[in-house]
Structures are given as structure tokens and as C-alpha cells.
Backbone bond lengths (Angstrom), bond angles and torsions (degrees), N, CA, C in turn:
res aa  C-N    CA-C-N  psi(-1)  N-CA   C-N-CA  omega(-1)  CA-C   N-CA-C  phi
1 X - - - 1.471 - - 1.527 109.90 -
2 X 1.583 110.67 142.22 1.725 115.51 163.99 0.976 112.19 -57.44
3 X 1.307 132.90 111.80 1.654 127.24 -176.98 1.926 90.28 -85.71
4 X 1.245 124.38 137.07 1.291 161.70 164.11 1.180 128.97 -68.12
5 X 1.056 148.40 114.80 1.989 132.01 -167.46 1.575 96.70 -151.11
6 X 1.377 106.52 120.94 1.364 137.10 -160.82 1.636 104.02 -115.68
7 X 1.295 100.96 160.30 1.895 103.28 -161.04 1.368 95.05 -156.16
8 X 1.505 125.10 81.91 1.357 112.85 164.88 1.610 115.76 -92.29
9 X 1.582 128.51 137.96 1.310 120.47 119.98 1.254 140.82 -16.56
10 X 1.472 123.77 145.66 1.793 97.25 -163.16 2.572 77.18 -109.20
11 X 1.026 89.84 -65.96 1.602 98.85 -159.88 2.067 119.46 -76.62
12 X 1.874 83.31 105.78 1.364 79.68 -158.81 1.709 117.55 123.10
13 X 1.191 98.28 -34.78 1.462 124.26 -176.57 1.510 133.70 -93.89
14 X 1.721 85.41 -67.99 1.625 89.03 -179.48 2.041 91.58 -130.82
15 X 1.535 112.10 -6.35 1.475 114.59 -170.77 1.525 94.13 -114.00
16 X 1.284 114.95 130.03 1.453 115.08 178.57 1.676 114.23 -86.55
17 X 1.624 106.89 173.46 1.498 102.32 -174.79 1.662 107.87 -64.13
18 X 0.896 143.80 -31.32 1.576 139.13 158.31 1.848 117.37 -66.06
19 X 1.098 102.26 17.63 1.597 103.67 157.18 1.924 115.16 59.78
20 X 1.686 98.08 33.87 1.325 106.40 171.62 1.722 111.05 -148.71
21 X 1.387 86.46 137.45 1.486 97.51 171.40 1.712 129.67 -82.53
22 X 1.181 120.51 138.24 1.500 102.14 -150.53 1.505 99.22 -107.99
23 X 1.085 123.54 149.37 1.333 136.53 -134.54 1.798 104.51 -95.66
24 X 1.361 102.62 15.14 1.663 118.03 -171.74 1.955 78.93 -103.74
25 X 1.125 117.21 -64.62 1.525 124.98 171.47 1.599 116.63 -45.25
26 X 1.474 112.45 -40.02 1.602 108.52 -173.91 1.499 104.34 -64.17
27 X 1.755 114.09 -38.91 1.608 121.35 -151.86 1.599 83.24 -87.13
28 X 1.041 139.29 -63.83 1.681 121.95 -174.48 1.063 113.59 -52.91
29 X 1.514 131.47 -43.74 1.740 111.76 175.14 1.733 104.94 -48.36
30 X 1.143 104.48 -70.52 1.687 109.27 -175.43 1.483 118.54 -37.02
31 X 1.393 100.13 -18.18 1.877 108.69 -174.26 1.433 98.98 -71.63
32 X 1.717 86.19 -36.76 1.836 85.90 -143.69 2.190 104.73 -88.06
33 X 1.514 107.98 -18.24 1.524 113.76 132.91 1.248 148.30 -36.91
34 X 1.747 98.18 -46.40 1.771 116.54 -179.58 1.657 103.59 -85.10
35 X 1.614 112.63 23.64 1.356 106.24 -155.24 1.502 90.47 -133.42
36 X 1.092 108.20 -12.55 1.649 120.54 -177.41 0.968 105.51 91.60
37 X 1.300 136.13 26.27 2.101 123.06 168.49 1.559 94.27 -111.07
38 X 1.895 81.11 178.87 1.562 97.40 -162.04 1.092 105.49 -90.49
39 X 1.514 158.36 173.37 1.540 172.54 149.22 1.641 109.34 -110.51
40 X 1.828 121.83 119.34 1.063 106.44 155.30 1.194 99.87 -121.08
41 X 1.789 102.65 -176.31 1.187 109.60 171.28 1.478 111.00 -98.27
42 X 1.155 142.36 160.07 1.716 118.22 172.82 1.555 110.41 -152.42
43 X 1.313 115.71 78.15 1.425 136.38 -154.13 1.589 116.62 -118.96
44 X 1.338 111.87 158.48 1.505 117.26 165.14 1.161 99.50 -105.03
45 X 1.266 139.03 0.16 1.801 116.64 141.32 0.970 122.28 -48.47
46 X 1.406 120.22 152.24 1.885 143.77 157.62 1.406 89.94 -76.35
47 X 2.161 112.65 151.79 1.025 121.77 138.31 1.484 129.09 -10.40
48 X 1.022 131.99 -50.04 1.537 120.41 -134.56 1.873 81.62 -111.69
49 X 1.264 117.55 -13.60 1.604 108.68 174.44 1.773 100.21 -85.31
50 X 1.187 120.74 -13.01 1.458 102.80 177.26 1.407 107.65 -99.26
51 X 1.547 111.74 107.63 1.110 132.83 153.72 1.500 143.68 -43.42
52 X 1.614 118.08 133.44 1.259 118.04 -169.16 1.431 118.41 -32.24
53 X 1.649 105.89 -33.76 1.839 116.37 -163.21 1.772 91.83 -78.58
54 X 1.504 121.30 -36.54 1.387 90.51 171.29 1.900 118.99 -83.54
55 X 1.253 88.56 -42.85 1.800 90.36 174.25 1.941 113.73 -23.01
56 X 1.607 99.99 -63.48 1.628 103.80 -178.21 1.236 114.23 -46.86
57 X 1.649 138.05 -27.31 0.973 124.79 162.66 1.514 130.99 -55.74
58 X 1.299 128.28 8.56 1.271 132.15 -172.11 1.378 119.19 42.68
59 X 1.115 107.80 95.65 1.822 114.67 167.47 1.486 101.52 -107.31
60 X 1.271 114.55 139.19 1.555 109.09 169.59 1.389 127.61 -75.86
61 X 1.576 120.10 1.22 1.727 136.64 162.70 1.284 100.28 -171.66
62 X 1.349 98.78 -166.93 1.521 127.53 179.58 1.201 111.42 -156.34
63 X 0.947 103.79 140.45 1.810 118.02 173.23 2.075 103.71 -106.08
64 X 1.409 107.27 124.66 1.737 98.26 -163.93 1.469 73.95 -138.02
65 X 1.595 91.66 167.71 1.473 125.46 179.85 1.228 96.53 41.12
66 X 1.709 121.22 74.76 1.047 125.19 151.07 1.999 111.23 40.60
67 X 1.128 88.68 56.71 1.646 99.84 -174.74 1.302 135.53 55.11
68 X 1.643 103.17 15.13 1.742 100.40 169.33 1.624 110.05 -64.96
69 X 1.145 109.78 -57.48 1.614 145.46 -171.51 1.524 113.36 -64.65
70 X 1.084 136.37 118.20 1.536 139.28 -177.28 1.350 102.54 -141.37
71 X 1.492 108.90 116.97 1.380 120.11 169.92 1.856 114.08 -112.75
72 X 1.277 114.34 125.05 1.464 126.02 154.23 1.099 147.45 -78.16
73 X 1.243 149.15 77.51 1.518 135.70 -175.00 1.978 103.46 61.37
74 X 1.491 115.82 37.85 1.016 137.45 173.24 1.399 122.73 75.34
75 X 1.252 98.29 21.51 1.672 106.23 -169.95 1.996 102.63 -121.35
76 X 1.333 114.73 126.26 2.002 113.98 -176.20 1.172 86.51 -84.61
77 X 1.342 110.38 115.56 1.380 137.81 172.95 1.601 110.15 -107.87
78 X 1.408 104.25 6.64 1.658 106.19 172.85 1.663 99.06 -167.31
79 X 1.298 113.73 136.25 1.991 125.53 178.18 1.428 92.02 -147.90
80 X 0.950 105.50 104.58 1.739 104.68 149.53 1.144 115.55 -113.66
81 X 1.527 135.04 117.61 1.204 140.24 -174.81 1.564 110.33 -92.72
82 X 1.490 115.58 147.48 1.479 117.76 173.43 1.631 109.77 -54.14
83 X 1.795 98.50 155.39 1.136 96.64 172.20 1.641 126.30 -52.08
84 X 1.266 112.50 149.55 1.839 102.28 -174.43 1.456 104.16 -73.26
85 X 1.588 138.84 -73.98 0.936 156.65 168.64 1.566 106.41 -5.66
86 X 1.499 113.43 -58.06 1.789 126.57 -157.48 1.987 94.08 -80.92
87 X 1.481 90.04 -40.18 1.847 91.89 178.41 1.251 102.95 -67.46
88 X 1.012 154.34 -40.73 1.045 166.82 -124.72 1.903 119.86 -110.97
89 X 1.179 89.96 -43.21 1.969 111.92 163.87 1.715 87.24 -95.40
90 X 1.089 149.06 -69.30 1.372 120.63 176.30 1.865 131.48 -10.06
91 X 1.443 88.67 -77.14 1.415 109.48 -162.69 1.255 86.01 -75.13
92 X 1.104 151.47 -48.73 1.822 122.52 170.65 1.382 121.72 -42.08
93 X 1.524 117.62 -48.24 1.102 104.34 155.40 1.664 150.33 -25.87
94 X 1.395 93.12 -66.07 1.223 130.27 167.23 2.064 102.20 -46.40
95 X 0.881 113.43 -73.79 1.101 122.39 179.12 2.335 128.65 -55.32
96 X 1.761 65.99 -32.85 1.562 77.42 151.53 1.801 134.43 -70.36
97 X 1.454 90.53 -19.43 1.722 112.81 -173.19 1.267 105.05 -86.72
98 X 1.489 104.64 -20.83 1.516 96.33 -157.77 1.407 123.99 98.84
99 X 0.957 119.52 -37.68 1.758 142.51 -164.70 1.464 98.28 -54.66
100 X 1.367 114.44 138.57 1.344 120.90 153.12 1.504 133.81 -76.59
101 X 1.098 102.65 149.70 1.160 111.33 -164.56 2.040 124.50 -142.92
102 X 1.279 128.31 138.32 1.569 109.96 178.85 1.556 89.31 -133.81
103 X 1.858 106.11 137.99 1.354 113.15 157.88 1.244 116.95 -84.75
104 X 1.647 115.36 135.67 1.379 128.21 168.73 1.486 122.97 -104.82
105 X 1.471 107.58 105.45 1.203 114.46 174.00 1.537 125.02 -82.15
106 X 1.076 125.84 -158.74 1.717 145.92 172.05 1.513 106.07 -69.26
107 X 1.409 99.17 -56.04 1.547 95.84 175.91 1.683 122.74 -117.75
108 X 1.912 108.96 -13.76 1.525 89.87 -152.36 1.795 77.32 -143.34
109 X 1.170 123.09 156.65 1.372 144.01 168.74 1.705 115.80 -92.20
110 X 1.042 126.20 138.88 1.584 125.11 -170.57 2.295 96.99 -140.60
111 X 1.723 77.18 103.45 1.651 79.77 167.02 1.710 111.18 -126.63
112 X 1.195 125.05 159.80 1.204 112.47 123.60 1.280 173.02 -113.54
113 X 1.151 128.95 173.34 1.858 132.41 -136.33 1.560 84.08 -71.23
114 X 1.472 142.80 14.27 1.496 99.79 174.70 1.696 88.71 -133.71
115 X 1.448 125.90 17.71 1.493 130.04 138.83 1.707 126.39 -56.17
116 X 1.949 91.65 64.86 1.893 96.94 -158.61 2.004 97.99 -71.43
117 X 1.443 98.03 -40.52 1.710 74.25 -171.25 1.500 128.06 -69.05
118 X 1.444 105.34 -34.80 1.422 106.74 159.69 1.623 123.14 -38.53
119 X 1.105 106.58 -68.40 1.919 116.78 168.10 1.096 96.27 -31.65
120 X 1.633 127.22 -72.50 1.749 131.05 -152.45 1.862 86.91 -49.43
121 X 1.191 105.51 -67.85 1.484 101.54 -178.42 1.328 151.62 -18.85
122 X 1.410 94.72 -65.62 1.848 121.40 156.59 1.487 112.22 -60.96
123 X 1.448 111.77 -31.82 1.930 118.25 168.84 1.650 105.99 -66.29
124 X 0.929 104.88 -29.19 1.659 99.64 -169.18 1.477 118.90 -110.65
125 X 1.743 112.69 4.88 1.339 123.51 157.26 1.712 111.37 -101.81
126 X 1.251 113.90 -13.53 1.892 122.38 161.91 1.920 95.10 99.78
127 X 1.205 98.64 22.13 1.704 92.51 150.64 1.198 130.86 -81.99
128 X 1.121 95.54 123.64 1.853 109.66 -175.56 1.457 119.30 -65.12
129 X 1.790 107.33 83.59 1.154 109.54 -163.84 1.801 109.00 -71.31
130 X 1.363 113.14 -8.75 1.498 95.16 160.40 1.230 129.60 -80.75
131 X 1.334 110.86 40.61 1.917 105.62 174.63 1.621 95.82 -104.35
132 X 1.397 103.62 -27.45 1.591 105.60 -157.05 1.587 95.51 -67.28
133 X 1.474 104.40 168.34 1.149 120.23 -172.48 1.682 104.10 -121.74
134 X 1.722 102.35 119.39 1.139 117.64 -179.70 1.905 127.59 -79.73
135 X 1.303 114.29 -38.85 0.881 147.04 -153.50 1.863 107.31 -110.84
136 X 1.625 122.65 79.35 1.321 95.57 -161.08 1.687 85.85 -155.00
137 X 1.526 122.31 157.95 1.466 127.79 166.86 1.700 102.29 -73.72
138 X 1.198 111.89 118.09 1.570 90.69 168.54 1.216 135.95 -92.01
139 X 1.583 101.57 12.09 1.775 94.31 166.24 1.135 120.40 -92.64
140 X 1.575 110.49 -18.02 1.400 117.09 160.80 1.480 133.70 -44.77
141 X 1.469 118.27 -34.90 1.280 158.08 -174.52 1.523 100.70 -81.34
142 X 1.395 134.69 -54.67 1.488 134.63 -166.80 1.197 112.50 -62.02
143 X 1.320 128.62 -19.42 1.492 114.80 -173.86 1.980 102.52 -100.44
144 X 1.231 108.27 -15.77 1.536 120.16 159.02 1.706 114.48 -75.40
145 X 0.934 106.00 -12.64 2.004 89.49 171.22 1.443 137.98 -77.35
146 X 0.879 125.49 105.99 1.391 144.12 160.26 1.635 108.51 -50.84
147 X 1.078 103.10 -60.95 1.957 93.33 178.77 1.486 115.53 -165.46
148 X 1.217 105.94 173.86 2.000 99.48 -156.67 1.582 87.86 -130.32
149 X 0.862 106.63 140.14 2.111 123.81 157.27 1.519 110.00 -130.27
150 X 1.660 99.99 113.91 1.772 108.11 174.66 1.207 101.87 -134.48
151 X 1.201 118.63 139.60 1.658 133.13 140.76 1.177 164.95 -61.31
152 X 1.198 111.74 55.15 1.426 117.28 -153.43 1.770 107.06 -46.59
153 X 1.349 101.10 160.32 1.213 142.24 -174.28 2.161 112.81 -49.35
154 X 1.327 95.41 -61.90 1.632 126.13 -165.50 1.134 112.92 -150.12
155 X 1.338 128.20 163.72 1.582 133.05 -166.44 1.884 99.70 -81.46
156 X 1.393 115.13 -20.39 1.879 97.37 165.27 0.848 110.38 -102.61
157 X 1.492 140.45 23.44 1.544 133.42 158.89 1.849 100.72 -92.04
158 X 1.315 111.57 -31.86 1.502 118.53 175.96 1.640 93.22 -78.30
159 X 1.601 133.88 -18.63 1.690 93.36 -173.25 1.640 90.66 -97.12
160 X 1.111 136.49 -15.85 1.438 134.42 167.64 1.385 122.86 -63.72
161 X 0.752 107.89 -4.78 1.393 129.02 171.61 1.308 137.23 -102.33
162 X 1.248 99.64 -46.10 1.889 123.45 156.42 1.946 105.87 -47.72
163 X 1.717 92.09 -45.24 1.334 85.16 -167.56 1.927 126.28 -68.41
164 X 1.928 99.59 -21.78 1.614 108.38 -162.31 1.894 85.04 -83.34
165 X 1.402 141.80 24.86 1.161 109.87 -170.35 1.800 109.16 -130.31
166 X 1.404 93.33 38.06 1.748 117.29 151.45 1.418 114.92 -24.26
167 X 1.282 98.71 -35.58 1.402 104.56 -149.13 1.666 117.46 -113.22
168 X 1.687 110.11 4.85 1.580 123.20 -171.24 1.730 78.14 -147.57
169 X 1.413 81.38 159.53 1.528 110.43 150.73 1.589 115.94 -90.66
170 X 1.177 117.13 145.95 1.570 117.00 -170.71 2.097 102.39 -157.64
171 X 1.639 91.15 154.06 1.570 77.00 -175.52 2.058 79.77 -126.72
172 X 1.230 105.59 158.43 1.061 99.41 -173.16 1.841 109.99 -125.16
173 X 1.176 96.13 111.64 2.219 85.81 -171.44 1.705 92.13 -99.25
174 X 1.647 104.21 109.36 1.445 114.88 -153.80 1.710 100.01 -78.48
175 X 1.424 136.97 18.76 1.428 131.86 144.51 1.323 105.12 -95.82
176 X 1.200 144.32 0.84 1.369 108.93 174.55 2.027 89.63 -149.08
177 X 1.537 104.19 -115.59 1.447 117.68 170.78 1.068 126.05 -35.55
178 X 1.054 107.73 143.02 1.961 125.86 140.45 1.414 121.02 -98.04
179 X 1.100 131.79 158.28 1.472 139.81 -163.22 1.582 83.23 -132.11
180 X 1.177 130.66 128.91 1.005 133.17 127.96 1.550 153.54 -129.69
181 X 1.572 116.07 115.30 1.656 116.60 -153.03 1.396 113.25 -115.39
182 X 1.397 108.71 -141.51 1.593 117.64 -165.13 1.541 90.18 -101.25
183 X 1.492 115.19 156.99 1.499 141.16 -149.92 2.138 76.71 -102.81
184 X 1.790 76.00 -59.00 2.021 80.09 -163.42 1.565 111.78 -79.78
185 X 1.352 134.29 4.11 1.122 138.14 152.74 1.434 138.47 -107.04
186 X 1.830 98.07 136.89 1.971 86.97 -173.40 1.355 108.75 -135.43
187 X 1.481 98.06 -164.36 1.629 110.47 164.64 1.497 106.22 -58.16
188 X 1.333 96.65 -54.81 1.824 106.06 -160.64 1.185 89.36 -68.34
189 X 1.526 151.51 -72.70 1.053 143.67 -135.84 1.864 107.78 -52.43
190 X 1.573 97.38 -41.64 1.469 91.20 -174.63 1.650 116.23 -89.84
191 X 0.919 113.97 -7.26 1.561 119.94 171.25 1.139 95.73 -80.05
192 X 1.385 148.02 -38.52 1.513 132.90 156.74 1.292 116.62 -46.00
193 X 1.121 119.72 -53.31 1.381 115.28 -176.49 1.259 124.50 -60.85
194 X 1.603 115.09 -32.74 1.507 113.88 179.35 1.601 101.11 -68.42
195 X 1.392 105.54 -35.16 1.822 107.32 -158.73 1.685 92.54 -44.12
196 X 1.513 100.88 -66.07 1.142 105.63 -168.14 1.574 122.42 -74.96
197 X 0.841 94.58 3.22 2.294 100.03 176.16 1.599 90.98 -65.77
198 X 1.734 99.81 -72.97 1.530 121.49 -157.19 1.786 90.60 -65.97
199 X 1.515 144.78 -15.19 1.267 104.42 -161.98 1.214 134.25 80.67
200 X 1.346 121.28 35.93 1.175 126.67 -160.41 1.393 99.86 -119.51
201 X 1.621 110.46 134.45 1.316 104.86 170.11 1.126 129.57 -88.98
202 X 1.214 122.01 166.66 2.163 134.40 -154.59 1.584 102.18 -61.02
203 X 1.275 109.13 -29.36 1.845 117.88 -154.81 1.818 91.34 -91.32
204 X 1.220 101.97 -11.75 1.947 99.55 -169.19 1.006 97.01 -113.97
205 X 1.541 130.96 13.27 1.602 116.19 171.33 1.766 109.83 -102.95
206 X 2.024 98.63 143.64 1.356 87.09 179.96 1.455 85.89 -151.68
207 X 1.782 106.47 173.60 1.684 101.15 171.79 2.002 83.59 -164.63
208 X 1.077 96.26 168.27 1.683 124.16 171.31 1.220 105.39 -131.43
209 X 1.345 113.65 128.98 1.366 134.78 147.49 1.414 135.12 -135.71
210 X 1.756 134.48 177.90 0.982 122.04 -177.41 1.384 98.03 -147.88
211 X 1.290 124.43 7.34 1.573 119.03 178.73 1.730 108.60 -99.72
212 X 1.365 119.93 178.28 1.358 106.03 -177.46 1.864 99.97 -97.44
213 X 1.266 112.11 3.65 1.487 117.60 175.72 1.321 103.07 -89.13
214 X 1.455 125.01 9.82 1.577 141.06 -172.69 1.606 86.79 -94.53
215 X 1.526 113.27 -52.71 1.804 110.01 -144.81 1.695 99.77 -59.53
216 X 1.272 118.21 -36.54 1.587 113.21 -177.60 1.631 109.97 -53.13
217 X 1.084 102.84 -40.02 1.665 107.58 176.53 1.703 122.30 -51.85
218 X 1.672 97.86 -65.31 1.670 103.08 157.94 1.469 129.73 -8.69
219 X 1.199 106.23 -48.37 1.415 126.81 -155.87 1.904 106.30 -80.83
220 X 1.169 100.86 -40.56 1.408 119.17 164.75 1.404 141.18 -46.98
221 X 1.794 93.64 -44.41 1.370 115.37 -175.83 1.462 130.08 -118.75
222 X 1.665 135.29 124.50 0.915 113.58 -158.92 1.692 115.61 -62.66
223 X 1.006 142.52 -19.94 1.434 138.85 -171.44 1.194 94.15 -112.78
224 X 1.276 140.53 106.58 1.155 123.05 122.18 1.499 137.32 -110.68
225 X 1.308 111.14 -173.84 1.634 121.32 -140.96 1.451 105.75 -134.43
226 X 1.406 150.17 90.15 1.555 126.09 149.48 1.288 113.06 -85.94
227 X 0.968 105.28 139.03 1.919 130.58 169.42 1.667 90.78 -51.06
228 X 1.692 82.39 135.27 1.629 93.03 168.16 1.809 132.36 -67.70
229 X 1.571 81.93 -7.31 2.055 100.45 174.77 1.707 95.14 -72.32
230 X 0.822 125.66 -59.85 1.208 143.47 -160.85 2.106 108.75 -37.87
231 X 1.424 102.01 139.10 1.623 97.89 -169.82 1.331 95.59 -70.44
232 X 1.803 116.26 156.12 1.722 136.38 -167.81 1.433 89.68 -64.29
233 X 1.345 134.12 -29.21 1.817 108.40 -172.62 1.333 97.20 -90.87
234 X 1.428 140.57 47.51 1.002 138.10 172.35 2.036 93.41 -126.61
235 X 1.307 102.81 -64.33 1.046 121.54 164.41 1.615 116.88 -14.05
236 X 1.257 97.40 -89.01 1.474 121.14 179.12 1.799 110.57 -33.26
237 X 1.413 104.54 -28.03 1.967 117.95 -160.47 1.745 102.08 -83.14
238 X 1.690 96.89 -26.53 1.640 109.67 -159.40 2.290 110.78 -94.33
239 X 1.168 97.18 122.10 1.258 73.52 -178.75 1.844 147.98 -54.55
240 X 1.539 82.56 -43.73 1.915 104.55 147.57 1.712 121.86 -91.69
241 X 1.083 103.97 178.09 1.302 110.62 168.64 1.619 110.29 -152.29
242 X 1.316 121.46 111.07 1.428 126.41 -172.20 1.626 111.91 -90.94
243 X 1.369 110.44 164.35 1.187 105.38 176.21 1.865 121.51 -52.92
244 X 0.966 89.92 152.49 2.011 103.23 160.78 1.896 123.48 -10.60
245 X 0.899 115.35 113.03 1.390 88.97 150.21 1.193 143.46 -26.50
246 X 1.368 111.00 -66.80 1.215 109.58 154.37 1.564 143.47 -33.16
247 X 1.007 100.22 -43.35 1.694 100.95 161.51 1.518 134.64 -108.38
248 X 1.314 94.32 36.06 1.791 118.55 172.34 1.539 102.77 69.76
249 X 1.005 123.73 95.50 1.391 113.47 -154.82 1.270 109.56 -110.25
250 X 1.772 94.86 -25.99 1.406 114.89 179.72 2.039 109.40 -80.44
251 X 0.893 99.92 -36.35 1.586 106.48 176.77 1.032 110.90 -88.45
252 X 1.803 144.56 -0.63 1.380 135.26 145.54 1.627 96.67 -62.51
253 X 1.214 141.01 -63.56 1.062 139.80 -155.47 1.473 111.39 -58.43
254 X 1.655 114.02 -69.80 1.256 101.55 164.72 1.759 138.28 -42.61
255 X 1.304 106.04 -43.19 1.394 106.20 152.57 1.436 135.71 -22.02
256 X 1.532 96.40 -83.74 2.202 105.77 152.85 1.191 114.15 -41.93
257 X 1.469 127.67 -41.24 1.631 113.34 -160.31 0.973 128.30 -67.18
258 X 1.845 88.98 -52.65 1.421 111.77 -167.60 1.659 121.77 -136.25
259 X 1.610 108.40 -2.07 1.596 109.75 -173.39 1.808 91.86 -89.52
260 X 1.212 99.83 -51.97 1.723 122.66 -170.99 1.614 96.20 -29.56
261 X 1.407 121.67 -47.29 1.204 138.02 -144.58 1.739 104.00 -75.04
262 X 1.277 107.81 -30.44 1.416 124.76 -163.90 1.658 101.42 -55.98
């Protein structure tokens, strides 16, 4: 058999804006498992934001923090943490502002308890803010980060901020967050790497996304997919474009591709 290797996005993608996956999407991933292909995850989440309710769906890894992070059959088979030094003159910054801020590691998140809008946030997308860790040294923590999400305050605490990040890649969703990661690590980089770990051929690679930290991925794989939610310079990068999130967009596709086929 063609073994198959699949690359979803979780938010936007395959997780809707109310923070559930819909169960037309749960039964085609699992199809397309019970079928002998691969499932990743391929996200700018950390571990500890992917939840048991997606975990039970069985993915065979994840790709997190925007490709620092590579997980296998439950084992991080790849962490590259930000430089210490650059995190490190960052988050003083940062802290100089006031601004909130959470470190994302390999395995564990480090905020603190009086970062309320951030929390409200992660509460109202169904992150299990009791994994995070309240209580922590944070220089201890800086040479463990993989990637940072803060919130600035007002639109000139976000352009002062825009400006110190020379030195990361960052995506910026100008009502709320910043993402900020590794320059030398990506989506694509590690979806290359699996292609070629597992052996997978060019014609069996595919992924969906809807972020523009998706379009590097595209490029990688022969099929790809942005969600029709998704902004036109995302669009334009993807070779198809499937329906909405909202209307399972990802499990029409698999359906045609590969259930239909059965």
C-alpha cells in the first residue's frame, strides 16, 4: 500500500472558533488511520495546549511551536529552544512594558497568575489552564523556550514591540497576540523532515491550513489545502482551497480522496 502522510492545522483548520472539533472531522481522521496513513498535527501550539479531547483522536505526532517541537508516536524526537541570551533581553523588555507574557516550552508553559487577560483567553479557547505553571524562576525557564505569546496593552505597546523582534519570527493577530518563535525553525522545516524520516513519497503528501504560518508548509507538500475561512494571501499560497471550517472542510476532502476510495 501507498502509505499517505497528512498535516493538519489544529485552530481555524480542523478546531473551530468555539474550541471543538466536529465529529464529521474526528471519524475521517480515524478513517484515514484505520486505513494505514499517517496523521500529524502541525501547529504553533506547545504540547501542553493540545488537549486530551484532541490527543484521543490518535494522531501519530505533532509538529508544535511552529516547528521547534516534533513529537513521534508520543515520544519529542526534536526541541529546539530559542536562543537564551535574545529571550532573555526580550522578556526584560517585555516586562519593562508591563505586558504579559507565557513561556512555551517542549513540555510545560510558565505564566503568571496576574496575566488575567491572557488566562481569560486560553479559558475561552478550552485550554486547560491548570497545566500551566504558575510558580517558577524565570531564568531558569529561558534557556528552555521554544516560543513566547504576549499581549500587549494598546496599539504602541504592540508597535514597540513589533519593532525589538529583528531577531525571531513572529506572526502578529493585531486584536489580541503575538506569536513569537525561531527565525531557523518552521512548519515546513519539520514536515520535511517527517516526509523524509518515514519515506514517504511526494504524490502522498498533503496538509490543510488556514494561518499564514500554514503557507511555508504548502510549499512542501504535494496537495495542499487552505480553508476557505482563511485570509486570500493564504489562499493564493495553497493549491486547493476546501470548504470552511465550519462546514468540515477538512473531512469533505478526505472523504473524496481517500474514504470514497474504499
Amino acid at each position: 500500500m501507498n502509505t499517505k502522510i497528512f498535516f493538519f492545522d489544529l485552530d481555524g483548520t480542523i478546531v473551530k472558533q468555539n474550541g471543538i472539533i466536529s465529529e464529521r472531522v474526528i471519524k475521517a481522521i480515524k478513517s484515514i488511520r484505520e486505513d494505514g496513513h499517517l496523521c500529524f498535527i502541525a501547529s504553533g501550539r506547545p504540547l501542553t495546549f493540545i488537549s486530551d479531547y484532541i490527543r484521543d483522536i490518535g494522531f501519530d505526532g505533532y509538529i508544535l511551536c511552529n516547528g521547534s517541537v516534533i513529537v513521534y508516536h508520543n515520544e519529542i524526537i526534536e526541541n529546539h529552544p530559542l536562543d537564551e541570551l535574545k529571550v532573555k533581553d526580550f522578556i526584560n523588555f517585555l516586562e519593562k512594558s508591563h505586558t504579559e507574557y507565557i513561556l512555551q516550552t517542549s513540555e510545560k508553559c510558565y505564566i503568571k497568575r496576574e496575566c488575567i487577560r491572557m488566562l481569560e483567553f486560553y479559558k475561552k479557547n478550552k485550554i486547560d489552564i491548570k497545566q500551566f505553571v504558575y510558580d517558577f524562576n524565570r531564568d531558569e525557564q529561558i534557556n528552555q523556550t521554544c516560543k513566547i505569546e504576549l499581549y500587549p496593552k494598546n496599539i504602541n505597546d504592540r508597535i514597540k514591540i513589533i519593532d525589538k523582534l529583528d531577531e525571531f519570527s513572529y506572526i502578529n493577530y493585531d486584536d489580541s497576540f503575538i506569536e513569537v518563535y525561531s527565525k531557523e525553525k518552521s512548519k515546513a522545516r519539520a514536515v520535511k523532515k517527517m516526509i523524509q524520516s518515514l519515506n514517504i513519497e511526494y504524490k502522498n503528501t498533503y496538509c490543510f491550513g488556514d494561518g499564514k504560518n500554514d503557507i511555508e508548509m504548502f510549499k512542501e507538500v504535494c496537495h495542499s489545502y487552505a480553508m476557505e475561512n482563511a485570509k486570500n494571501e493564504v489562499k493564493k499560497e495553497a493549491k486547493y482551497v476546501c470548504p470552511s471550517v465550519d462546514e468540515d472542510g477538512t473531512a469533505i476532502i478526505l472523504e473524496q480522496l481517500i474514504l470514497s476510495r474504499k
